[in-house]
C-alpha positions as CSV (number, residue, x, y, z in Angstrom):
1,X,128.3,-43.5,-149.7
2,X,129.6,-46.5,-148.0
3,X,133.3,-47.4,-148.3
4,X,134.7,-50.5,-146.3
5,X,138.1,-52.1,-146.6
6,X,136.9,-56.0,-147.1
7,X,134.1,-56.3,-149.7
8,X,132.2,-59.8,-148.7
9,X,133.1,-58.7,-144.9
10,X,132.4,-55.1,-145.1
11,X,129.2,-55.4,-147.2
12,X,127.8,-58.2,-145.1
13,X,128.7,-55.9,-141.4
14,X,127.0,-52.8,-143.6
15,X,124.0,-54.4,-144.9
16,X,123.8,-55.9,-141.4
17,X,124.2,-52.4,-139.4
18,X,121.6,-50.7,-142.2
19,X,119.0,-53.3,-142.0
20,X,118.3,-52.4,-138.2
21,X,117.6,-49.1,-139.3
22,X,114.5,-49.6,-141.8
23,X,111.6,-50.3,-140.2
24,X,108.2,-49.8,-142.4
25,X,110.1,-47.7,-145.0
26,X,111.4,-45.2,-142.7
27,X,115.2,-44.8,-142.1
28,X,115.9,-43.3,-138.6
29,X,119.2,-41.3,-139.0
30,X,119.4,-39.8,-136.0
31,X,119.4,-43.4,-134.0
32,X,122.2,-44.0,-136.9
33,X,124.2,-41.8,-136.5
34,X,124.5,-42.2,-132.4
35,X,124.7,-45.4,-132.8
36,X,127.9,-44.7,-135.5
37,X,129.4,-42.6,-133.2
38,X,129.0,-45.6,-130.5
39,X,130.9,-48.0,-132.5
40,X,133.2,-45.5,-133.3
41,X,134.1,-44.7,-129.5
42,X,134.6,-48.5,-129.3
43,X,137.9,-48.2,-132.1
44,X,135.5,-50.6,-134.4
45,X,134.9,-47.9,-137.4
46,X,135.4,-44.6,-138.6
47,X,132.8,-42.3,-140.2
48,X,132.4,-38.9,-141.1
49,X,129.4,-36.9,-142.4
50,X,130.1,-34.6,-145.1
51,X,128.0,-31.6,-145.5
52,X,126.0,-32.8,-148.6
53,X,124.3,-35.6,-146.7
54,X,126.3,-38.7,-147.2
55,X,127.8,-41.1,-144.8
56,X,131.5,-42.5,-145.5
57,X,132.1,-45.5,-142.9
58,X,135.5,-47.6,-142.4
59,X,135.9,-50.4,-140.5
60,X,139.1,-50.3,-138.4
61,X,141.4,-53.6,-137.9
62,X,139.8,-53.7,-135.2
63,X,136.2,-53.8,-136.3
64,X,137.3,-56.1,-138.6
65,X,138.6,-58.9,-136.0
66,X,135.4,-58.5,-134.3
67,X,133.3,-59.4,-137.2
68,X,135.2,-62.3,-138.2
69,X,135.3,-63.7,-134.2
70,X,131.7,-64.0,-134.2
71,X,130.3,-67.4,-135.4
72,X,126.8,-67.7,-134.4
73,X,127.4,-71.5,-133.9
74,X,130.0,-71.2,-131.8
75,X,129.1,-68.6,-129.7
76,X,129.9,-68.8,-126.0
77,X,129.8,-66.6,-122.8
78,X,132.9,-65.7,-121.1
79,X,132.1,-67.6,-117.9
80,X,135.8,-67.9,-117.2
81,X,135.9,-64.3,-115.7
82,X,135.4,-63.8,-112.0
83,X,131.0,-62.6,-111.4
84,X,131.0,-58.6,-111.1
85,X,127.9,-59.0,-108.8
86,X,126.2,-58.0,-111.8
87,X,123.0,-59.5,-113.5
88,X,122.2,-59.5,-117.4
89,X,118.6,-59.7,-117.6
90,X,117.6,-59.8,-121.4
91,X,113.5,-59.1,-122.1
92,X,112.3,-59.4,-125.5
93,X,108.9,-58.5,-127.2
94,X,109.3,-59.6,-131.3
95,X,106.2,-59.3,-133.2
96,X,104.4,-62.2,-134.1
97,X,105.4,-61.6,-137.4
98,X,109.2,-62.6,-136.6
99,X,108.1,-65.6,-135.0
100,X,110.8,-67.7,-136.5
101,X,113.2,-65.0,-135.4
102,X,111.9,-64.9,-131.9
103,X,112.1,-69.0,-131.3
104,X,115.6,-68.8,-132.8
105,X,116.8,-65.9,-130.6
106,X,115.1,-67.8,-127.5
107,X,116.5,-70.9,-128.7
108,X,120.0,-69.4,-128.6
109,X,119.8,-67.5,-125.1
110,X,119.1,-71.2,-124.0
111,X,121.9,-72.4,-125.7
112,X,124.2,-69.6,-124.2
113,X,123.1,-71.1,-120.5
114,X,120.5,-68.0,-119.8
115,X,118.1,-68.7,-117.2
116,X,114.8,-68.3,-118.2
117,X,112.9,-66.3,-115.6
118,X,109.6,-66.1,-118.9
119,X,108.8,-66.7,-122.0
120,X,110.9,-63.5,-122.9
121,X,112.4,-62.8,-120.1
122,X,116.5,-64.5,-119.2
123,X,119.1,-64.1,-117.2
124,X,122.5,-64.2,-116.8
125,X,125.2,-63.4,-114.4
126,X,127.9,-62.8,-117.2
127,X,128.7,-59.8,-119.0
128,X,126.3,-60.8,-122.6
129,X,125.9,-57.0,-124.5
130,X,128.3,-57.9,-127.6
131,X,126.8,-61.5,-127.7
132,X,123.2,-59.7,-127.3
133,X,123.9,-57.0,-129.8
134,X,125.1,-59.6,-132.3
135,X,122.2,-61.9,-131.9
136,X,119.9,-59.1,-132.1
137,X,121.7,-57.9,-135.8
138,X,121.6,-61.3,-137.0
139,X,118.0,-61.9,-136.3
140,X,117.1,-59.0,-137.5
141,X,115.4,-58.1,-134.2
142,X,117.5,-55.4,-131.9
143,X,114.7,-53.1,-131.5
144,X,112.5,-55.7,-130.2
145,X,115.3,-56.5,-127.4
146,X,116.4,-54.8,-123.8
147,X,119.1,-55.7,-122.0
148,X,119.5,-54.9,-118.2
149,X,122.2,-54.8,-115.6
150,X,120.2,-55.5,-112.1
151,X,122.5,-55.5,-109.2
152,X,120.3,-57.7,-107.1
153,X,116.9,-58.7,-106.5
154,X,114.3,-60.7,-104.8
155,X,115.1,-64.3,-105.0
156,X,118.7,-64.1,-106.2
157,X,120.0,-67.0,-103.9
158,X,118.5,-69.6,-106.0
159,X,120.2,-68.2,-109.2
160,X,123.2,-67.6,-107.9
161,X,123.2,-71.5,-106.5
162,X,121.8,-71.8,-110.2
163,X,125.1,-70.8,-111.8
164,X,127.2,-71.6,-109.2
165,X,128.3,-68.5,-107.9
């Protein structure tokens, strides 16, 4: 049982969340349910699992700004904020089977000023896990996509020049 306060917002945010969770038939309820408690740590929902099975999940005011800020056309890094020394390094390996979802979700890292180190492989020096965990719902492909923090390596001058930082 799924209960959200905004029909066309909540369904779309719940049939979003669920479809990350089906993969060849098989619903992984464990992963949902940390991943539930995750968002609920964040002030985004509330859920509660009654005894009987079901799930009962609210999106907070909160959780509700959030889903309405994110436009996936107007999307944009907060470059404004000062670097934390901090590198976003986003690898990827989607199935040839998403391949339209792959090119767009490469196309959009570009788009979002990553630097791309391989085919699947970008970085970034700003913080990008909201942005990345969005993409990765919309296109359907989150469990095909890591995201790193690397505090330095080899090489890092050039990016750093790269960005201007």
């Amino acid at each position: 049982m799924i209960s959200l306060a905004s029909p066309t917002a909540g369904h779309k945010i719940a049939s979003i969340l669920l479809a990350s969770y089906f993969r060849n038939r098989r619903f992984e309820k464990d992963r949902f349910l940390r991943d539930l408690k995750n968002l609920q740590k964040r002030e985004l929902l509330s859920f509660r699992e009654f005894e009987n099975g079901h799930v009962e999940i609210k999106l907070s005011a909160r959780g509700k700004e959030k889903a309405l800020f994110y436009n996936i056309d107007d999307l944009k890094l907060d470059t404004k904020k000062p670097w934390d020394k901090k590198w976003r390094l986003v690898i990827f390996d989607i199935p040839h089977s998403f391949k339209k979802a792959r090119d767009a979700f490469r196309e959009k890292l570009k788009d979002l000023h990553f630097y791309q180190l391989q085919r699947s492989v970008f970085l970034s020096p700003y913080q990008c896990s909201e942005e990345i965990e969005f993409l990765g719902a919309i296109f359907k492909v989150r469990h095909c996509v890591l995201l790193l923090e690397v505090s330095r390596f080899e090489g890092e001058e050039k990016l750093r020049h790269h960005f201007g930082i």
